[in-house]
C-alpha positions in Angstrom: -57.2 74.4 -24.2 -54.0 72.5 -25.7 -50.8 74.7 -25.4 -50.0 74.3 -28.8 -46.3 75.5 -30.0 -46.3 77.5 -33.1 -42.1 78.1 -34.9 -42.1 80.3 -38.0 -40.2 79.5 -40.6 -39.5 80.2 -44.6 -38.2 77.5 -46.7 -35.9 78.4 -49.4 -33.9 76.2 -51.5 -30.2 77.6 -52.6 -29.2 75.6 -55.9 -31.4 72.9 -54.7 -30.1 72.7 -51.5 -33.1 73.2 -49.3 -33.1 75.4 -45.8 -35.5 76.2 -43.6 -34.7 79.6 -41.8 -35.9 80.1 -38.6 -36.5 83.8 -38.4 -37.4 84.6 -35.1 -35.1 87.1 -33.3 -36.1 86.1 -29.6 -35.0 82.8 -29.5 -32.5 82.8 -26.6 -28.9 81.6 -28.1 -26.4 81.9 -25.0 -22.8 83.3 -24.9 -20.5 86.7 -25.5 -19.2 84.8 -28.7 -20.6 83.5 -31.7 -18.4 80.3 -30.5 -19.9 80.3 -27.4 -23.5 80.4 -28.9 -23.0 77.3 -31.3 -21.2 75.7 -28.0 -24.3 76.7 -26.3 -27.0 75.1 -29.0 -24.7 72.0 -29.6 -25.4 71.4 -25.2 -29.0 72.8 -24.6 -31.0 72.9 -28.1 -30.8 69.5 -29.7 -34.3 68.9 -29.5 -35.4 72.2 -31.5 -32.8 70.7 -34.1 -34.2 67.4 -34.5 -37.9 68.5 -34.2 -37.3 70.8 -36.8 -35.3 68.5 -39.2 -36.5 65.0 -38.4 -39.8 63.8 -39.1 -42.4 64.2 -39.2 -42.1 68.3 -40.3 -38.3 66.9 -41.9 -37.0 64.8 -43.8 -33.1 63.7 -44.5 -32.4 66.5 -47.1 -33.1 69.6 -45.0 -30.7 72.2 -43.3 -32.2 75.1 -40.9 -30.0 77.7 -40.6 -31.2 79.7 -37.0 -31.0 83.5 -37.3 -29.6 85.1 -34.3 -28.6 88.3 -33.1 -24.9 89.2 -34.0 -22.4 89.4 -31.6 -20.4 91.9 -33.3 -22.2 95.4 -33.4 -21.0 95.9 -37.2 -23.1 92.8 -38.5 -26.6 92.8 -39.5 -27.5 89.4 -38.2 -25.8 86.0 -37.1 -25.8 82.4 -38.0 -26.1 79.0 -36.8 -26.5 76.3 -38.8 -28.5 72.9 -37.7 -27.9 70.3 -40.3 -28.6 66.4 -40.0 -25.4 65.9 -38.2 -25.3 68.8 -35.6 -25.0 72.3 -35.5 -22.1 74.2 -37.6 -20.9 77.3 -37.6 -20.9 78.3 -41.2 -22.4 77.0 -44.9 -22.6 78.6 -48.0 -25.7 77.3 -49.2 -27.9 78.5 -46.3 -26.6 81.8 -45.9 -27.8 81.9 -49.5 -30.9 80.7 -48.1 -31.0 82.9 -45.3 -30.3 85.8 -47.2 -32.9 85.5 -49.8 -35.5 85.1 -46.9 -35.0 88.3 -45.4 -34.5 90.2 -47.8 -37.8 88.9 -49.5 -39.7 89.1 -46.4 -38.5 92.8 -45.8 -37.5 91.8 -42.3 -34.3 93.9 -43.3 -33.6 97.2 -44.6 -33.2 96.5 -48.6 -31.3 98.9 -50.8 -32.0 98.1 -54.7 -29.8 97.5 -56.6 -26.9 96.3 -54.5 -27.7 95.3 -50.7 -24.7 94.7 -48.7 -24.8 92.9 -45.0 -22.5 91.5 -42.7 -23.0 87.9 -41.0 -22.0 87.1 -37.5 -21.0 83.5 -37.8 -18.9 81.4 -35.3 -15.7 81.6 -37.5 -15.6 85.0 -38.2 -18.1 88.0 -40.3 -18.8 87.1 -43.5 -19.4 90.0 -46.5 -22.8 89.6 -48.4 -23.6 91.8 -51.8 -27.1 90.5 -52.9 -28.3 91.9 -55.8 -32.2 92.8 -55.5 -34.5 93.8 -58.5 -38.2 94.2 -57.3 -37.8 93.3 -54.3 -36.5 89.7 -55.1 -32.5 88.4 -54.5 -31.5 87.6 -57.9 -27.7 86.9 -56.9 -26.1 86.6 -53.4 -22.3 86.8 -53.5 -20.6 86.2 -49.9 -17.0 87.0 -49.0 -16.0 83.8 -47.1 -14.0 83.6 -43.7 -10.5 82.7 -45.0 -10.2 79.5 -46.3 -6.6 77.3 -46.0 -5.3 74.3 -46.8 -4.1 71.7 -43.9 -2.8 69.0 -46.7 -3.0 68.0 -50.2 -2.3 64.5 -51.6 -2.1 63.2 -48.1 -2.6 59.2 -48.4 -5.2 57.8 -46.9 -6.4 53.9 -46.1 -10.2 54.1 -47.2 -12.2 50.8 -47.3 -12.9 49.3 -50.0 -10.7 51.6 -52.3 -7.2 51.5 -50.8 -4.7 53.8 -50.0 -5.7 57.2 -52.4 -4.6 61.0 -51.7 -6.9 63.2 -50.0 -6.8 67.0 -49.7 -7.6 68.2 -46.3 -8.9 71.8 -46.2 -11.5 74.7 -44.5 -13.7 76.6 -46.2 -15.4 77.2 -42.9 -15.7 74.0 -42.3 -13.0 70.9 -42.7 -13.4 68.7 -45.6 -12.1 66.3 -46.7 -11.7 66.0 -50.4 -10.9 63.5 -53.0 -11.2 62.6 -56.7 -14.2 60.4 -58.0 -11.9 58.3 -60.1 -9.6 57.2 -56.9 -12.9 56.4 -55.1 -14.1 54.1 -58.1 -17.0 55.9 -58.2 -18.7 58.3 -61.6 -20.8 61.6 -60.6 -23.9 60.8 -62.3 -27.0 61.1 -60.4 -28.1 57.6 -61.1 -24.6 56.6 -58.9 -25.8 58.3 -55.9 -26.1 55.4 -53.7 -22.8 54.3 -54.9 -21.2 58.0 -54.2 -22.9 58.3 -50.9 -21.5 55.2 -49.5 -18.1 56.1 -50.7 -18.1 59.4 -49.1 -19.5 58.4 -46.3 -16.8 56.2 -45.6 -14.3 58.7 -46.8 -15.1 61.1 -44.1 -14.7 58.9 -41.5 -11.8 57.5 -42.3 -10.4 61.1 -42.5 -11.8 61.6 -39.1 -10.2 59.1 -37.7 -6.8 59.4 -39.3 -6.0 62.8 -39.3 -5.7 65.6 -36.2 -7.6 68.2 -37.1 -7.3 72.0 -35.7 -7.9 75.8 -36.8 -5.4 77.7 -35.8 -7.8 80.5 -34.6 -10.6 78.6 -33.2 -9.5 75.2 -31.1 -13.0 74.3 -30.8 -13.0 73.5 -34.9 -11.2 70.2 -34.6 -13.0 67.9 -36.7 -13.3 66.7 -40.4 -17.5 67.3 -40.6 -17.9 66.3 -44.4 -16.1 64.9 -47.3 -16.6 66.1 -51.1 -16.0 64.1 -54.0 -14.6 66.1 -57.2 -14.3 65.4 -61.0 -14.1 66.9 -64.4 -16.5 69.0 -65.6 -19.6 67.8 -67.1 -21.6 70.6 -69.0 -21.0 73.4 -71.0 -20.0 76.5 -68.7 -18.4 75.0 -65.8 -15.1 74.3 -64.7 -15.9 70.7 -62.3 -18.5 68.6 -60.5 -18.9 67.5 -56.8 -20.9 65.6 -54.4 -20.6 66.7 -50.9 -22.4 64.5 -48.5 -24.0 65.0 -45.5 -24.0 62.9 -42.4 -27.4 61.3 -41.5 -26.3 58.7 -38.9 -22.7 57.5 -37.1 -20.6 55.5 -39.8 -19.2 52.5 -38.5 -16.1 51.2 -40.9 -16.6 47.5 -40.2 -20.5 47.9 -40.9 -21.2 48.9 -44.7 -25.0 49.2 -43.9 -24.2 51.9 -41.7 -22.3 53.8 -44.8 -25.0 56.5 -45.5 -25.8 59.8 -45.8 -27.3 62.7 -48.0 -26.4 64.0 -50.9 -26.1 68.0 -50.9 -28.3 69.5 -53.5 -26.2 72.6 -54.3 -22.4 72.8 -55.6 -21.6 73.6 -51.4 -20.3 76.7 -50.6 -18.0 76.0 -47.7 -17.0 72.7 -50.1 -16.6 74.6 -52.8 -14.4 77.6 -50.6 -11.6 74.5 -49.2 -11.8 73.1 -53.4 -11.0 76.8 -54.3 -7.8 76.9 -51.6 -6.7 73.6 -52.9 -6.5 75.0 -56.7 -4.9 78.0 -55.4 -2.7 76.3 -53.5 -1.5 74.1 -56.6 -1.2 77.3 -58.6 -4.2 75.8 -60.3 -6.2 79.1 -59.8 -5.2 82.6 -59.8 -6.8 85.5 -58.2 -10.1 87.1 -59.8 -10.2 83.6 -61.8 -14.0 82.3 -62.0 -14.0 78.6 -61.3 -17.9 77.2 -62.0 -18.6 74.2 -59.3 -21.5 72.2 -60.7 -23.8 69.6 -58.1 -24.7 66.1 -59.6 -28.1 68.4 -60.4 -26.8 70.4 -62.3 -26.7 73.7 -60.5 -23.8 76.0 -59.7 -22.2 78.6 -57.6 -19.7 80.2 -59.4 -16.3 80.8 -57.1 -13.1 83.2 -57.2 -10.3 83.6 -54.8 -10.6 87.3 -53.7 -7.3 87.8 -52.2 -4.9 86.2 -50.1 -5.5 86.2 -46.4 -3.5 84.7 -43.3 -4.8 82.2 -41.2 -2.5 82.2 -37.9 0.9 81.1 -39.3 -1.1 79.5 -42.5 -1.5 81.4 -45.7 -5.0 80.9 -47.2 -7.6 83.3 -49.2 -10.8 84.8 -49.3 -13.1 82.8 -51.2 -15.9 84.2 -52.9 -19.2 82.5 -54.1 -21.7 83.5 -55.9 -25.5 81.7 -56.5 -29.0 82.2 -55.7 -31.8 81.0 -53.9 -35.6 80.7 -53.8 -38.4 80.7 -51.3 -40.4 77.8 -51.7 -43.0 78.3 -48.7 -44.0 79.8 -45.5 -44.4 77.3 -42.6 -45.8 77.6 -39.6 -44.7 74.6 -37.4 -46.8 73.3 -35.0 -46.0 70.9 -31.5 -48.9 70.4 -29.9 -48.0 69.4 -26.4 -49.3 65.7 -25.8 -47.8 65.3 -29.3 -46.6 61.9 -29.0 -43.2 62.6 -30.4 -42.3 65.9 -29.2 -38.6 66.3 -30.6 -39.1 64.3 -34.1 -38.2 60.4 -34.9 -36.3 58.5 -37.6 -37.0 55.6 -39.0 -34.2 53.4 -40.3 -35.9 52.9 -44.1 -34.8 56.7 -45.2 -32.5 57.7 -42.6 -29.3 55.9 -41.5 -29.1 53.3 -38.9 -27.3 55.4 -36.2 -29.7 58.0 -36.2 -32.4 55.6 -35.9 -34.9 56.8 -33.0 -39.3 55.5 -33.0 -40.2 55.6 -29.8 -43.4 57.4 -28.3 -44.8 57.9 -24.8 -48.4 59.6 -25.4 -49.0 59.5 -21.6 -45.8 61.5 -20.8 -45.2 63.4 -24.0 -44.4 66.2 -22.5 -42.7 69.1 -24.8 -38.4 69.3 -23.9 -37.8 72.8 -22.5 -35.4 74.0 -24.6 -38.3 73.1 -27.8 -40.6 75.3 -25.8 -38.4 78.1 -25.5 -38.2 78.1 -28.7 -40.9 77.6 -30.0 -42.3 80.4 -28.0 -39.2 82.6 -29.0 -40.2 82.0 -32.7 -43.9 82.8 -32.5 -44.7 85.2 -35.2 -41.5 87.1 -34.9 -40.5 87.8 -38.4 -38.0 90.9 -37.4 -34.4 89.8 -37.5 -33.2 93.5 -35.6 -32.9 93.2 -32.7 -31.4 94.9 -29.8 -31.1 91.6 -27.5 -28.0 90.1 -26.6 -28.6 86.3 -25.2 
């Protein structure tokens, strides 16, 4: 009989950004501290990360957010995020994602009108209010960790475009951020080769120029994505952005290698630094609405909440609002003489550096750590759970 893997999973898109939320509460994520269970899938679950994201169940667009218990006894769940260019430790969009799949699955306690929930994440508890008619999430709003600023209008050498100023900034992850105009580039979905090449190259030029640090977590010490901003383009909102996503190592001397993928939603952790920035420029007060728009077309809407310290470093609590909507219920399958056990890419979609076809159907034996998992996810839709990894 083949020993066939099964992962449950419900797929939910939050403004268009898609994320497949891996419900199970038994899969076996390491350490005393959220920190130390993102250190702990970064070094032992890779291969549940690309099997789930890569093809042939993935394709370049898709985040998985991995729901965990929570460290902290006052939280409801935690998160993990696995995106196309590692594991992070928060994003706006998939906690929208993750949200709205529990809370339409009933695999947590739901309190109509207002349910309230606290996330475990690995830089800090985030506050959720989702507001649920019939059973459905028509609105999540989360509380953000604190968001800062660690520069504005700091120059920066980019390729192609010059010298240009860049804000630097966390909004639970670093960004950094920089105006369509300085980049050459318009955010119009029909440009969104052109944008993705120019933020793709942004980002690592950031990373490369600038040290990095959070004050309260060391272990946060690099730039992971850059967003370009602009002026607002329809009725109702207040700007536009295009956050990219990593889908392969850039290399600065090789434009082919200057890809990525575009993020579907307005970006909640982009939109959380863009919000610190404003404030910071005494662009934005507190309680002020600021609508972020995607080159879709969708939005979360944003406020600064109140100040907050970060270490020495004032910053604030952001607050984003959106929703999402489940879109299907998979059931994953790795059979065990599958040929390609933890996924493949293919350089015609994805980008160069991620490139990976190779198949061994006389050895394709399933990684550990994908079994593990896979067996931790089997039909477990209950995300309480007294386990501790």
């Amino acid at each position: 009989m083949t020993n066939r893997q099964l992962i449950q999973a419900v797929d939910v898109h939050a403004a268009g950004e898609p994320g497949r939320v891996l419900m199970g509460s038994g899969l076996r994520v390491k350490g005393s501290t959220m920190a130390e269970r993102l250190r702990y899938c970064e070094e032992n679950l890779e291969d549940l990360r690309t099997l789930v994201l890569q093809e042939p169940r993935g394709y370049p667009g898709l985040c998985s957010p991995l729901i965990v218990p929570p460290v902290d006894p006052t939280c409801d769940f935690g998160m993990i995020v696995m995106e196309q260019g590692g594991f992070r430790p928060m994003s706006g969009s998939n906690l929208i994602c993750s949200v709205t799949a529990l809370v339409e699955t009933g695999a947590i306690d739901v309190e109509e009108p207002i349910t309230t929930l606290r996330v475990d994440t690995a830089v800090g508890v985030v506050t959720v209010r989702a507001e649920v008619e019939n059973g459905r999430a028509r609105k999540v709003t989360f509380d953000n960790v604190p968001a800062f600023v660690h520069g504005l209008d700091l120059p920066l050498e980019v390729p192609g475009c010059g010298t240009i100023p860049v804000d630097i900034v966390f909004g639970g992850q670093f960004y950094v951020q920089a105006k369509a105009e300085d980049l050459g580039v318009d955010l119009d979905p029909r440009n969104a080769k052109a944008v993705i090449r120019a933020a793709s190259v942004l980002r690592k030029a950031a990373d490369e120029a600038f040290d990095v640090c959070h004050p309260l977590l060391p272990e946060i010490d690099s730039i992971a994505l850059p967003m370009v901003h602009g002026s607002a383009q329809t009725a109702g909102t207040h700007g536009r952005n295009a956050v990219v996503l990593p889908n392969g190592e850039v290399d600065l001397d090789d434009p082919s290698t200057w890809t990525g993928t575009l993020d579907r939603s307005p970006c909640g952790t982009g939109t959380s630094g863009r919000v610190a920035a404003k404030y910071a420029r005494g662009e934005l007060e507190i309680g002020e609405q600021f609508v972020h728009e995607s080159m879709m077309g969708t939005t979360f809407t944003a406020e600064v909440k109140e100040e907050a310290a970060v270490g020495d470093l004032p910053g604030v609590i952001p607050s984003i609002s959106g929703r999402g909507w489940i879109t299907g219920f998979q059931q994953l399958v790795l059979e065990s003489d599958d040929p390609f056990p933890v996924g493949y890419t293919v350089a015609d979609i994805w980008g160069l550096g991620l490139g990976r076809l190779t198949a061994d159907s006389s050895s394709a034996a399933e990684p550990a750590d994908v079994h593990n998992a896979a067996n931790d996810h089997n039909g477990d839709h209950n995300a309480d759970s007294d386990e501790r990894g």
